[in-house]
C-alpha positions as CSV (number, residue, x, y, z in Angstrom):
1,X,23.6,-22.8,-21.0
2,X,24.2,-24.4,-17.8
3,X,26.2,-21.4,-16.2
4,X,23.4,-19.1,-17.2
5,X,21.1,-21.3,-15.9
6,X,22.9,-21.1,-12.6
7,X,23.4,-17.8,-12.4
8,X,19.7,-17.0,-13.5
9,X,18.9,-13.2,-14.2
10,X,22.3,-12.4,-13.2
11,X,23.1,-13.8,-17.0
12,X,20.5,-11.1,-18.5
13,X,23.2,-7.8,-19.1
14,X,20.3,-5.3,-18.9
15,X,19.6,-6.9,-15.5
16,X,22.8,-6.8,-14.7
17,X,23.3,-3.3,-15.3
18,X,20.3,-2.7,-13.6
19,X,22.2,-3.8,-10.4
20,X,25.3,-2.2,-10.5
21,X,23.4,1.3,-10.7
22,X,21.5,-0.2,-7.8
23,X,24.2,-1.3,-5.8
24,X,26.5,1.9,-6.7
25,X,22.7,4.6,-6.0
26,X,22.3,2.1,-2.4
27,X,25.8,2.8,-1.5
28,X,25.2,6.4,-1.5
29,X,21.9,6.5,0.3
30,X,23.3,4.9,3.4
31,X,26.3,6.6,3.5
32,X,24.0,9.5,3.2
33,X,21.8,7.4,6.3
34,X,24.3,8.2,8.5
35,X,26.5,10.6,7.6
36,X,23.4,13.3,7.1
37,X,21.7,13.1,10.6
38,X,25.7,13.2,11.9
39,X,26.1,16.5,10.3
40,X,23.2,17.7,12.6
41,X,24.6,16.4,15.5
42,X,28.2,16.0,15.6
43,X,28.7,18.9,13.2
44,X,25.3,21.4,14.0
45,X,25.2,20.5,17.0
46,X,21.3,19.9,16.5
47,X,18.7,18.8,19.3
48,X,16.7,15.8,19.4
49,X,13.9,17.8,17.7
50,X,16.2,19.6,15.2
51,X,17.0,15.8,14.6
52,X,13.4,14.3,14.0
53,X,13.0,17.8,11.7
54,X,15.6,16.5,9.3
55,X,14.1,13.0,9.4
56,X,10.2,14.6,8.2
57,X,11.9,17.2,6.0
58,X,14.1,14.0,4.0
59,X,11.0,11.9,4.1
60,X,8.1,14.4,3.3
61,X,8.5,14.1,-0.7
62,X,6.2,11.2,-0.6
63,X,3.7,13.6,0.9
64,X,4.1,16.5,-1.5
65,X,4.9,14.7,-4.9
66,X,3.8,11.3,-4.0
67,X,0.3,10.4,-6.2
68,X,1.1,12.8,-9.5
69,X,4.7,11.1,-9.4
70,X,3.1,7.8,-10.2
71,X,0.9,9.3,-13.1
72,X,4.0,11.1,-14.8
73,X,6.1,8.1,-14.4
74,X,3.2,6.0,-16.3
75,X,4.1,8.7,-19.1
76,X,7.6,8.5,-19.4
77,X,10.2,5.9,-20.2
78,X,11.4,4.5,-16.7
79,X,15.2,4.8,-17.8
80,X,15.3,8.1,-18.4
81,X,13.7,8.9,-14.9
82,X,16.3,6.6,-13.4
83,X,19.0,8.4,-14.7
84,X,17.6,12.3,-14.5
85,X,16.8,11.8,-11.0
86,X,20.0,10.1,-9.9
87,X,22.3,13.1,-11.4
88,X,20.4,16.1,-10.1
89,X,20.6,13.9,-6.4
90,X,24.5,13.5,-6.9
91,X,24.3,18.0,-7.9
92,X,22.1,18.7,-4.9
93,X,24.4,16.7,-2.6
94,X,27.5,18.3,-3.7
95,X,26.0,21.6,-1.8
96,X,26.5,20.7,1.7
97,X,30.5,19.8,1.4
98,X,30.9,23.2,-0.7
99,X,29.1,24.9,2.2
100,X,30.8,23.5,4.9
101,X,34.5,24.2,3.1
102,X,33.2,27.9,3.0
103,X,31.5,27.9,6.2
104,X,28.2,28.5,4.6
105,X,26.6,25.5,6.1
106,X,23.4,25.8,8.4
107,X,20.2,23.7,9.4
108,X,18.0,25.4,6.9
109,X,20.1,24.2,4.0
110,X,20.4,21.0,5.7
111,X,16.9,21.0,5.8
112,X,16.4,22.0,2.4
113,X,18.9,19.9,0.6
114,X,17.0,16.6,2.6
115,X,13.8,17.7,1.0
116,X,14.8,17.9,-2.6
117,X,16.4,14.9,-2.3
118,X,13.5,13.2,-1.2
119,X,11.4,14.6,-3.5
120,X,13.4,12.9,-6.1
121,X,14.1,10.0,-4.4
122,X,10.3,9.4,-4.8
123,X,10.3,9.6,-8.5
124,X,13.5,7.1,-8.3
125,X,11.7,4.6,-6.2
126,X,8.4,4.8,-8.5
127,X,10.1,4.6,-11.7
128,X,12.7,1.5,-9.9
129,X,9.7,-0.3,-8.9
130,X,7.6,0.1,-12.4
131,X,10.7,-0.8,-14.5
132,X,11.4,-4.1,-13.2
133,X,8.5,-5.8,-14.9
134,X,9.5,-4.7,-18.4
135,X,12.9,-5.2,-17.7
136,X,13.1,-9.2,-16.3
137,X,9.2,-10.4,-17.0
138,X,6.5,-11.3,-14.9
139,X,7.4,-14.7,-14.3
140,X,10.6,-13.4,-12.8
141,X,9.4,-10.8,-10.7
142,X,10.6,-12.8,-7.2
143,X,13.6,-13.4,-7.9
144,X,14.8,-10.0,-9.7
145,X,13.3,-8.8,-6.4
146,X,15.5,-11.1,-4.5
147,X,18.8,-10.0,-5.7
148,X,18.2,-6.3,-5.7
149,X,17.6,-6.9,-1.7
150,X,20.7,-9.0,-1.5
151,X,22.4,-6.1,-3.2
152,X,21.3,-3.3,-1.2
153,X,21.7,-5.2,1.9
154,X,25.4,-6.0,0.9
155,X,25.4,-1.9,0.7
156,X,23.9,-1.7,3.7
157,X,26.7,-4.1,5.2
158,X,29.3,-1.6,3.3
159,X,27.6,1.8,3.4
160,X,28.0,2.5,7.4
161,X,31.1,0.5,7.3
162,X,32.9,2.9,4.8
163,X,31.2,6.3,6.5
164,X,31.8,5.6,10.0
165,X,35.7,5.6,9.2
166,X,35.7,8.3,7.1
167,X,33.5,10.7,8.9
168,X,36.2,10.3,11.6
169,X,38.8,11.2,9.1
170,X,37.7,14.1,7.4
171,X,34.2,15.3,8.4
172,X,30.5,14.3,8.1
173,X,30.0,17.0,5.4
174,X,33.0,16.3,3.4
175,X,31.7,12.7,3.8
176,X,28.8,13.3,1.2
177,X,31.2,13.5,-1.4
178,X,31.0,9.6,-1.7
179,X,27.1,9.3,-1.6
180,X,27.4,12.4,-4.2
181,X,29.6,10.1,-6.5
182,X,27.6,7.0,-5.6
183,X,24.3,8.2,-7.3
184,X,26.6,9.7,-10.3
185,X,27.8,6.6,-10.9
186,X,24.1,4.9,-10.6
187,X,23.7,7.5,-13.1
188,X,26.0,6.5,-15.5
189,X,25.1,2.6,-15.3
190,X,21.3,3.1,-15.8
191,X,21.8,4.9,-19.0
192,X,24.2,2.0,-20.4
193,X,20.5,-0.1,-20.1
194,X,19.1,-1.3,-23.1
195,X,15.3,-2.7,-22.4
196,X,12.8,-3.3,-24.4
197,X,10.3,-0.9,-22.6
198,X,8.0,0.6,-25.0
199,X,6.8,4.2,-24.8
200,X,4.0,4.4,-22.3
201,X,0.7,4.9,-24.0
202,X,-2.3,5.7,-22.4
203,X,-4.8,2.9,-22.1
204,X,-7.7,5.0,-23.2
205,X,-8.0,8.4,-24.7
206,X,-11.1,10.5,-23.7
207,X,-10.0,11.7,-27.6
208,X,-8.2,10.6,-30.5
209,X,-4.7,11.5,-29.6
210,X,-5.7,13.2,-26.4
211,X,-4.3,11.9,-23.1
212,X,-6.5,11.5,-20.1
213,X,-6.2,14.5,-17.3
214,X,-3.6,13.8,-14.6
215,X,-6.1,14.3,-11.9
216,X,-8.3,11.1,-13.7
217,X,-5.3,9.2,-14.0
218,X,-4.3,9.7,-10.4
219,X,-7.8,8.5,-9.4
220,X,-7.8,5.5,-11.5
221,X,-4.7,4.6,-9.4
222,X,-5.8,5.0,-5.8
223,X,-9.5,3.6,-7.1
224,X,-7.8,0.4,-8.0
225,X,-5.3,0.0,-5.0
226,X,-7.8,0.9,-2.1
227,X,-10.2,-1.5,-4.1
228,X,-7.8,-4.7,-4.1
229,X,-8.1,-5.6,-0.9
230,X,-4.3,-8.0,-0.7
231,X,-3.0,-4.1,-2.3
232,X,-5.1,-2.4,1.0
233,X,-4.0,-4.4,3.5
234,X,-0.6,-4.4,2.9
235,X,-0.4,-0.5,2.4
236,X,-1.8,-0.3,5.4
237,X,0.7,-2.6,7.4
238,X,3.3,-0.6,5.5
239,X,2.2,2.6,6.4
240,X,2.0,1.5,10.5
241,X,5.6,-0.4,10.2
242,X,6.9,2.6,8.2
243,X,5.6,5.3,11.1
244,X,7.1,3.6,13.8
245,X,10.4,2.9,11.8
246,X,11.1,6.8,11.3
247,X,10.3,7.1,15.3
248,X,12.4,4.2,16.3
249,X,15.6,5.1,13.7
250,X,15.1,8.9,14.6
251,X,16.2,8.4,17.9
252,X,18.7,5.7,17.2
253,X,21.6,7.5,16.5
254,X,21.2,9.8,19.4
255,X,20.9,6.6,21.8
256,X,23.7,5.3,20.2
257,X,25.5,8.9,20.3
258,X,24.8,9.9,23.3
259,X,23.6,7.1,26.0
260,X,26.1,3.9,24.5
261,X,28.7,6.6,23.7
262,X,29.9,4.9,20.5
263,X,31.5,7.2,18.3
264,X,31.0,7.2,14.5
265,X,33.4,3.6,13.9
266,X,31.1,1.7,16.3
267,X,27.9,3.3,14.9
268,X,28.8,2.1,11.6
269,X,29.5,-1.3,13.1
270,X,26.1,-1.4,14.2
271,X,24.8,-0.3,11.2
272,X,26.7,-2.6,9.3
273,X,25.3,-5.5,11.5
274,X,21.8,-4.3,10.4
275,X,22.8,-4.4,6.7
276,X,23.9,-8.3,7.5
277,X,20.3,-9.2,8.8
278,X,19.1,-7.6,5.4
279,X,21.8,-9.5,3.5
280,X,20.5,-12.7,5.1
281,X,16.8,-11.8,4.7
282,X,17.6,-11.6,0.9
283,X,18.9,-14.7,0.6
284,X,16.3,-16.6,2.1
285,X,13.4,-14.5,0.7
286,X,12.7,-16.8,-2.4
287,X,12.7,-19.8,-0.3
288,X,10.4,-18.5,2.5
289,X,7.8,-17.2,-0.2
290,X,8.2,-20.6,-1.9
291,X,7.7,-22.7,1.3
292,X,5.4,-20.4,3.1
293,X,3.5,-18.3,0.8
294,X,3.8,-14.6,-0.3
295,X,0.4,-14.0,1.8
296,X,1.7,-15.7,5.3
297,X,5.0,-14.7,5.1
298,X,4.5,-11.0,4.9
299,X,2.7,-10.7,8.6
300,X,5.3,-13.5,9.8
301,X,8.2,-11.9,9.4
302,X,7.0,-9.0,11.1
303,X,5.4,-11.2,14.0
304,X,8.7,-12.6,14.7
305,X,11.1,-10.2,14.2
306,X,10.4,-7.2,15.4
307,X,9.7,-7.7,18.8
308,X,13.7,-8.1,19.0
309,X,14.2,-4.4,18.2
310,X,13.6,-3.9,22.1
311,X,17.2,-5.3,22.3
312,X,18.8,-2.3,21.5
313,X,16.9,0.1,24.0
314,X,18.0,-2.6,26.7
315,X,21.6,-2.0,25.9
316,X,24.2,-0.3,27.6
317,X,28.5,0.4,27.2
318,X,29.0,-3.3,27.1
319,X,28.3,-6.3,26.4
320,X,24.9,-5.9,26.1
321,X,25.5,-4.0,23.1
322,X,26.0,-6.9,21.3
323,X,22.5,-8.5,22.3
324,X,20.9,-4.8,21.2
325,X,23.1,-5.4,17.4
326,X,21.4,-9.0,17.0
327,X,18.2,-7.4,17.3
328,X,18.6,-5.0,14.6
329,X,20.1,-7.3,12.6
330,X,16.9,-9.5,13.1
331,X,15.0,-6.2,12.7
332,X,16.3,-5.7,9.1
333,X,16.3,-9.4,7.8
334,X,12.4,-9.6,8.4
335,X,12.2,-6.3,7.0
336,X,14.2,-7.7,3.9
337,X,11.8,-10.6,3.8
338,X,8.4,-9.1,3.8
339,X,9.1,-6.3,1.0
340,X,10.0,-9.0,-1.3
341,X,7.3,-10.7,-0.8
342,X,5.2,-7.4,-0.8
343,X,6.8,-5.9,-3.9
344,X,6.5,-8.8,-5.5
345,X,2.4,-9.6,-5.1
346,X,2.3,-5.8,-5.8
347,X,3.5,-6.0,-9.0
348,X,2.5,-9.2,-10.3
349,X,-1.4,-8.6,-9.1
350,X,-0.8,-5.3,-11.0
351,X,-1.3,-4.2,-14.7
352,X,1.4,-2.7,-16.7
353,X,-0.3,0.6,-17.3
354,X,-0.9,1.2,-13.4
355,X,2.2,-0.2,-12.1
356,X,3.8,3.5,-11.8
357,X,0.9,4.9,-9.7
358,X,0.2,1.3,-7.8
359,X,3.9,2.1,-7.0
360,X,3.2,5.9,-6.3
361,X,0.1,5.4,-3.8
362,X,1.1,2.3,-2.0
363,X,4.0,4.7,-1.4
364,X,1.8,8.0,-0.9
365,X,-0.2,6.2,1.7
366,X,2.2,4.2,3.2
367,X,5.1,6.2,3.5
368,X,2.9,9.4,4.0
369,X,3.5,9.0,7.9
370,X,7.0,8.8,7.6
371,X,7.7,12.8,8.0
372,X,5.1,12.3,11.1
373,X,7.2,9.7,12.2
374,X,10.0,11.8,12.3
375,X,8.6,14.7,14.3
376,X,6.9,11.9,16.3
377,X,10.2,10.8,16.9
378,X,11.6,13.9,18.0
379,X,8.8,15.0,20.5
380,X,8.9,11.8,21.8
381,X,12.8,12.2,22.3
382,X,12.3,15.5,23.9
383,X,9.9,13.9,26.3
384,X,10.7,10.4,26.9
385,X,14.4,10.5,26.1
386,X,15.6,7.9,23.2
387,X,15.4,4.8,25.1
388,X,11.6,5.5,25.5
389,X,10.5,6.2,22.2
390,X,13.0,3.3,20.5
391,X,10.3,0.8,23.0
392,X,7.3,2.7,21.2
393,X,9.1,2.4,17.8
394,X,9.5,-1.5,18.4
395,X,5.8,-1.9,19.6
396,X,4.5,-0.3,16.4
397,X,6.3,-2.2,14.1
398,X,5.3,-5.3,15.4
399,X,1.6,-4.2,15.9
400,X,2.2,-3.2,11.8
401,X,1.5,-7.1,11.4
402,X,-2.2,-6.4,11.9
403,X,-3.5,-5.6,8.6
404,X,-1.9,-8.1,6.5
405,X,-2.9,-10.9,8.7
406,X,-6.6,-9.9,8.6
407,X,-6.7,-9.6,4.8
408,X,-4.8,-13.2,4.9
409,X,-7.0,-14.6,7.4
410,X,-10.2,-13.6,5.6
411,X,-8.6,-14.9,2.1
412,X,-7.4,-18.2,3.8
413,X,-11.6,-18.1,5.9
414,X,-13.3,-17.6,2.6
415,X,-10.9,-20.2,0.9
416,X,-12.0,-22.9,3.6
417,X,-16.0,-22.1,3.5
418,X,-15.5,-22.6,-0.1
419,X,-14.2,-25.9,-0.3
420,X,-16.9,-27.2,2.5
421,X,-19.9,-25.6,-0.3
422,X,-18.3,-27.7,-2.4
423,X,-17.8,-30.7,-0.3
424,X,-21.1,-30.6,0.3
């Protein structure tokens, strides 16, 4: 009893399995984080606005399948989404290796391979977000958020730091391979889950036995996330922060390629410097919603770190380099922080039946600019050069900050005027 009390969720075996079929589906994505854009530009030989193409193009499933993905995940068991989603990723992976090896491989399939992965990525993400609830309990929601950051930051520590390497031994393309077996192997884990999730039921039928039109369930789920305000407001900082991510990380890699002249080893580095930040972040999350609030510390830790993202555009071969690493490092562990906090208000302020579309628009919304973001990116490349548009990437996301504090400020205003009408 005392060891499990120690070791908290991480003594729960569906939990558990849970995050090894995280940790194994994270490795893959950021291998795949740095290894695709590579295969544009080391391999392709693609422009900066080729580049920012493949960033909208692997982003713009949120756009095309982002609201009716949170009403069909609502009517399916969240396991078997998990698990459909992460095999046909792993399949439509496999493609750009097989193409390169028989010299098949072009921008459009890039192009078109980053799409359908992104498009199932979203139904991942929704179904991820909606199963945790059933899965670990309301009550638990902060800290099962908590250590699926720490374990995809640990990827994101591991992820670069096995590509980098191995994109210098045998390819970006062939490089795939491992993200390809990563999300196989996520796969596998997420079907050894046994939960207790129910089959979804709908909460009203217009009809005995008749369920309620997608389109009405869709607008039941935007009706009741653009009418929570604390829901709102931090869409809305998400969908700024996320914006001028996609611009800031568009451009990155070409800095970093092409004005630091760090070949894929030190990229990875870097990288792997980011996914330390993001381990750190994790760690400390709990603590820093405990001592500070969920509602404070979701503006905070954008307020104070992301200003340091204009560390990396400063950089040059160097030592500076280093200065331009602790400031994405900072960059990710305030990143780390605020989504579990975020996640966490979003589910617990959120009812079982709607937590699949809650999940779907707050992602629709805020992660609907992020194919802008990456064309954004690219014409700001083309006419501002990297180092410009990484200094517009790092004002937006701390400017992102804006929404969330208003909604907190009014909440903490109207909490104040309260106790003085009662005072008096």
């Amino acid at each position: 009893m005392p060891g499990c009390l120690r070791l908290g969720l991480l003594s729960d075996r569906n939990f558990a399995r849970l995050l090894a079929a995280t940790a194994l589906g994270q490795l893959g994505d950021r291998i795949i984080f740095l290894t695709l854009p590579l295969v544009a530009i080391a391999t392709l030989h693609a422009d900066e606005f080729q580049v920012g193409l493949l960033a909208a193009t692997t982003t713009a499933g949120s756009l095309l399948v982002g609201l009716p993905a949170g009403a069909w995940v609502d009517r399916m068991r969240k396991r078997s989404v998990l698990i459909g989603t992460d095999l046909l990723r792993a399949s439509a992976l496999l493609t750009i290796p097989v193409a390169w090896w028989a010299d098949l491989l072009t921008l459009r399939l890039l192009y078109a391979v980053a799409l359908l992965h992104g498009v199932l990525t979203v139904f991942f993400d929704v179904a991820h977000v909606s199963c945790l609830p059933h899965l670990v309990g309301r009550e638990n929601l902060v800290e099962g958020n908590a250590k699926l950051s720490a374990v995809r930051s640990v990827t994101s520590i591991g992820g670069p730091a096995v590509a980098g390497p191995l994109v210098g031994l045998v390819g970006a393309p062939a490089t795939l391979l491992a993200s390809s077996a990563g999300m196989a192997l996520s796969g596998l884990f997420a079907a050894t889950i046994r939960g207790r999730e129910e089959n979804p039921k709908p909460a009203s039928d217009p009809e005995p036995g008749r369920r309620p039109g997608l389109r009405r369930e869709i607008t039941e789920g935007l009706h009741f996330v653009l009418h929570h305000p604390a829901l709102r407001a931090i869409m809305f900082s998400d969908a700024i922060f996320n914006l001028s991510l996609v611009m800031y990380q568009t451009m990155l890699l070409v800095f970093l390629e092409r004005t630091t002249g760090l070949g894929p080893f030190g990229t990875g580095l870097v990288l792997s410097g980011m996914g330390c930040g993001a381990l750190l972040g994790a760690l400390t999350a709990t603590t820093l919603s405990k001592r500070i609030g969920q509602g404070p510390v979701i503006w905070l830790a954008t307020l104070v770190t992301c200003p340091l993202a204009v560390l990396m555009p400063l950089a040059r071969p160097g030592w500076t380099l280093y200065g331009g690493a602790i400031g994405l490092a900072a960059l990710s562990m305030g990143g780390v922080v605020r989504v579990v906090a975020q996640s966490s208000l979003q589910q617990s302020l959120t009812p079982d039946r709607l937590l699949g579309r809650m999940a779907a628009t707050a992602r629709f919304v805020s992660s609907g600019g992020i194919p802008l973001g990456g064309l954004m990116g690219g014409a700001s490349g083309s006419a501002f050069g990297a180092t410009g548009t990484l200094w517009i990437g790092a004002a937006g996301m701390t400017l992102s900050a804006l929404p969330a504090f208003l909604w907190w400020r009014g909440r903490a205003g109207a909490r104040l005027l309260g106790q003085w009408t009662s005072a008096r």
